[in-house]
N, C-alpha and C positions, 0 to 999 in steps of 0.2 A: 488410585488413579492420580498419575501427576498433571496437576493444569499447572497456574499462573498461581494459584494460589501457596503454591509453594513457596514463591517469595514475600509474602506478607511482611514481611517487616520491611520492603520496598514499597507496599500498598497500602492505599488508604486505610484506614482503622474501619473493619466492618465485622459484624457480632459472627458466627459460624453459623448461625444459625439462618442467617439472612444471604449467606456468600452464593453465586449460583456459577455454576460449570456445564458448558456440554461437552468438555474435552479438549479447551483449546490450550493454546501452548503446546511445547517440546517438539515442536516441528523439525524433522530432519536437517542436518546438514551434510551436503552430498559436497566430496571431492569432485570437480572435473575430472572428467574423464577424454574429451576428445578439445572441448571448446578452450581447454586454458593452454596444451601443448600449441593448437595453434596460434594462441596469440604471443607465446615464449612465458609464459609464465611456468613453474615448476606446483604453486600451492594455489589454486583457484577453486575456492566453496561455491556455493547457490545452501542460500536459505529458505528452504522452501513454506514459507507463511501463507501459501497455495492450498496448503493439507491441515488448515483449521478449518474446523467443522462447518462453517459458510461457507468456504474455500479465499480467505482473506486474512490480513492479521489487522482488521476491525475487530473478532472478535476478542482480541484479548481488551481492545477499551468496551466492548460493550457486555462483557464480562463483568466488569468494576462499575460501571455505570447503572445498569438494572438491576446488580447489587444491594447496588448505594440505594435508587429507589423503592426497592422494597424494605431495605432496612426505616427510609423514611416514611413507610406507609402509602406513598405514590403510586397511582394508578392509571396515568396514562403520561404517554411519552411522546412530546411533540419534536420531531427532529429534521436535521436537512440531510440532504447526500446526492451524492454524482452516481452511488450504488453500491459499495460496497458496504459503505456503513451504515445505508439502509438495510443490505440484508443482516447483519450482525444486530441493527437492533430489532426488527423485526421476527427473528428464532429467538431470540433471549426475553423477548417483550412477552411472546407465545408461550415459553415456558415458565414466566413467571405471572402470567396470568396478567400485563398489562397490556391496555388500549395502545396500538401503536400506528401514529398519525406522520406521515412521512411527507415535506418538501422537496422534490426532488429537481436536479435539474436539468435542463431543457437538451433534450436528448441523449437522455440516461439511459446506457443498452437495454433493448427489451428483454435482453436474456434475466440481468439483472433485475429491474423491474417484477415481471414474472413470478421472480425467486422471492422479492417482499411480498407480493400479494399472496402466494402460495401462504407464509408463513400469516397473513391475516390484517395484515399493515393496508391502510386506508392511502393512497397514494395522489399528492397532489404535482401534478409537472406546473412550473410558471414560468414563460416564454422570457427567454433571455437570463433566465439565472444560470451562474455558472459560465457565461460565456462574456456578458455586461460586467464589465468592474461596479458601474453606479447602481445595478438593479441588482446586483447581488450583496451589494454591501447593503440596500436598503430592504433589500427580504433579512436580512438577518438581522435591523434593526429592529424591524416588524416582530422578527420570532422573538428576538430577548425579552421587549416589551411585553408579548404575552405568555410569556413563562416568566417571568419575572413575575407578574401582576397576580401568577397562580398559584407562585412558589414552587415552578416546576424546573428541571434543570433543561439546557438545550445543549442535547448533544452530539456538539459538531465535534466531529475528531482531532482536533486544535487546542492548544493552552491556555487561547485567549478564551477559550471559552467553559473547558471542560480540564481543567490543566489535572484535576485528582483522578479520574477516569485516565486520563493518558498515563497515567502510571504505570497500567496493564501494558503498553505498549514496552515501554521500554525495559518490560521482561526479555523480549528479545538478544538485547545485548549480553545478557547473565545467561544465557541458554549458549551463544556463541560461547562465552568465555568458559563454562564449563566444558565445553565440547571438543573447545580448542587451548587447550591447558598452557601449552606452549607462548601463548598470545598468537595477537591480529594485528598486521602494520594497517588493513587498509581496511575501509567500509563505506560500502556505493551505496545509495539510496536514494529512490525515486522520490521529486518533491513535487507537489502541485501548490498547496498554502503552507507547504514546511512544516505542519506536526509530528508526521513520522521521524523524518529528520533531526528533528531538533529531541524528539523523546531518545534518539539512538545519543545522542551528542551529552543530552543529562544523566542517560546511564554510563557512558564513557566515562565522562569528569566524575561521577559520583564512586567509580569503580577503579578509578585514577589506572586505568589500563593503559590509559595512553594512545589510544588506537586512531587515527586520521580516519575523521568521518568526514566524506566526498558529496557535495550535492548537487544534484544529475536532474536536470530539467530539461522536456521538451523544448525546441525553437518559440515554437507557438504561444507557449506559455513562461514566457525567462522572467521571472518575477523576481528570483533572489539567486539563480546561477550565476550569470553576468556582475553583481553587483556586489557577491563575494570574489568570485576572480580579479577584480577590477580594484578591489582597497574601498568602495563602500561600502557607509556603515547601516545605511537602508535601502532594504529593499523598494522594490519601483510595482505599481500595481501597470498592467498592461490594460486599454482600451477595449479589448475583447480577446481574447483565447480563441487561437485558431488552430491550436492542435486535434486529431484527430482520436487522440490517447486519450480515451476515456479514464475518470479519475484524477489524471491530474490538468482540469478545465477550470484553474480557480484563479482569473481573473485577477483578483482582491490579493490584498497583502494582507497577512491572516498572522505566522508566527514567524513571517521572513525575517523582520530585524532580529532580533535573538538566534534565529538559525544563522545567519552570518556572524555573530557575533561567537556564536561556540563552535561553531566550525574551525574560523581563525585562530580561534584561543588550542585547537586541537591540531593545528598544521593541517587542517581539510583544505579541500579549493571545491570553485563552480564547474560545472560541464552542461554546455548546453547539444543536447544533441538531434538530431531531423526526423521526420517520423520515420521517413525510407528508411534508417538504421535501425531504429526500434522495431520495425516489425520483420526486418531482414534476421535480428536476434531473437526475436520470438518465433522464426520458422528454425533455424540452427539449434535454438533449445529443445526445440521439440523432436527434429530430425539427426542431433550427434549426444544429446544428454538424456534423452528422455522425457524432459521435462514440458509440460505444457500449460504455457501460462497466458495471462493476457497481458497485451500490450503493456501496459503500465508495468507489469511482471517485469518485462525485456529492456526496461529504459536503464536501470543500475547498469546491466552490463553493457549497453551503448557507451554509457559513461565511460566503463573501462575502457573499449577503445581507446577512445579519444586522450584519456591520460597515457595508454602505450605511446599512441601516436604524438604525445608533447614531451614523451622520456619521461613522465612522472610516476612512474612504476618500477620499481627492479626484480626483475626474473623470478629471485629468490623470496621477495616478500608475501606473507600469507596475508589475501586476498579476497576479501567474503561480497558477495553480494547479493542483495535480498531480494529475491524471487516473490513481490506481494500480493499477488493472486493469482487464480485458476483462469486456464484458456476458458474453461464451461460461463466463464462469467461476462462473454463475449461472442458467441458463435457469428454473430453479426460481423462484426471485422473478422473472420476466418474465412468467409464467403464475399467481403468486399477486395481483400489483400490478397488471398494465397491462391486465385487460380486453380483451387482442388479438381480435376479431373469428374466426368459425370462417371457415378456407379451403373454398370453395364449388368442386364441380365442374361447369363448365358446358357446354353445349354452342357450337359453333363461331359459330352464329351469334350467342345469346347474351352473346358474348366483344365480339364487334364493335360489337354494339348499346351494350354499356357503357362502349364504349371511344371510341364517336362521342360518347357523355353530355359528355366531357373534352374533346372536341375545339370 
């Protein structure tokens, strides 16, 4: 079976015998098929990091992380999350047999949710985290302090925190570049505190591919879009996150300086884009690609937009964008946004009359 651990010699140093997998990595990458002719592009991917086994590409950091802990003997794992990298570590934490204690924040979808307790994770919500720049920066002073004091790791999906676990992440890019042998002009990626980002940007420069890594943020949340288009060189923490896109609700400047700083170094630029876009792309992915992701999924390709829309695209150039979670991780915004029709029960004859309508 091929995972993540494939590239190992991109990964931390962990015994084989301590390494754990439930299959993640090697996630498809699908050509456009309807969404990229309309926008004039000729080569437009979706990476779809939807179809690792949590339905997120958390699990490739939490692959490497509860790894790493059971190599060191650790037995319980105290961590934060918006959701998705609560449920990655809560199935790896289960399968390897640790305690898994989750901070989570303050209106984290219950789909999500659900899916940690499912897996056995102890779940604490704390009112204004994640949306407070000051109470979120002060709950993760909180958590360092007591993992720090236990010798236990805290892991947030971030550099600043967890920089040897995000390693796992930025198998991603090695997964594209084999995929795509030809190479990749361009790569959109959804930021909330810029770790994904910035993991895509250290596999770039270290694979010297050359590829423009693009970072795409909510209005709500512009913590480091605005500030890479703009020619600064730090990110700005915002007041509170008012976007409705779950996942990327993080207030806090986290890995934004360094994500502007190798963006620029890679000819990337910012895109900030509104949620009505992002979730108008997540009904079009589901309705002309197949695809069905959550919000946070649909913000990379928002992005695209908006770079057609500034001529920062050309027709010809191959174009990947990363699809990072499953719709299932959200049903909650599918029944506030998309107006689904109520399911009718009918009768047999009924069924057939509707069904000649189509024919």
């Amino acid at each position: 079976m091929k995972t993540i651990w494939k590239y190992e010699s991109f990964l931390p140093d962990v015994s084989e015998q301590y390494r754990l997998s439930l299959g993640e990595g090697q996630t498809p990458l699908v050509k456009s098929g309807f969404i990229g002719k309309a926008l004039g592009l000729n080569n437009l991917y979706f990476k779809l990091e939807s179809l690792n086994p949590t339905g997120s590409y958390k699990d490739r950091f939490a692959a490497v992380l509860v790894s790493q802990m059971r190599a060191a003997g650790q037995k319980v794992c105290i961590a934060t999350s918006s959701g998705n990298t609560g449920a990655a570590l809560s199935a790896y934490c289960a399968a390897a047999g640790i305690t898994c204690m989750l901070v989570v924040v303050d209106g984290a979808p219950e789909s999500k949710v659900k899916q940690m307790q499912l897996y056995g994770a102890q779940i604490l919500m704390v009112k204004d985290f994640g949306k407070n720049a000051e109470i979120t920066s002060r709950v993760f002073d909180d958590l360092e302090k007591i993992c720090s004091s236990r010798q236990l790791p805290l892991p947030i999906s971030a550099y600043r925190y967890c920089s040897s676990a995000m390693q796992g992440v930025e198998t991603i890019v090695y997964e594209i570049l084999e995929m795509l042998p030809d190479g990749v002009d361009q790569l959109f990626v959804p930021a909330g505190g810029g770790g994904l980002t910035l993991a895509m940007t250290k596999a770039v420069l270290s694979s010297s591919s050359g590829i423009k890594v693009n970072c795409v943020q909510p209005e709500g949340n512009d913590t480091i879009a605005s500030a890479l288009r703009n020619g600064k060189i730090h990110a700005a923490a915002v007041s509170a996150s008012i976007t409705v896109v779950s996942g990327l609700q993080v207030a806090s400047v986290i890995d934004g300086d360094q994500v502007i700083e190798n963006c620029r170094k890679l000819g990337g630029n910012g895109y900030v884009v509104n949620d009505a876009d992002v979730f108008k792309w997540e009904k079009m992915l589901a309705r002309k690609e197949g695809i069905f992701c959550e919000p946070a999924g649909a913000v990379a390709l928002a992005g695209l937009e908006e770079a057609i829309a500034r001529k920062e695209i050309g027709k010809d150039e191959t174009v990947v964008c990363l699809v990072t979670g499953s719709g299932f991780k959200d049903m909650m915004s599918v029944d506030r946004h998309f107006d689904l029709p109520e399911v009718e029960t009918l009768n047999r004859q009924d069924c057939i009359s509707t069904l000649e309508q189509y024919l």
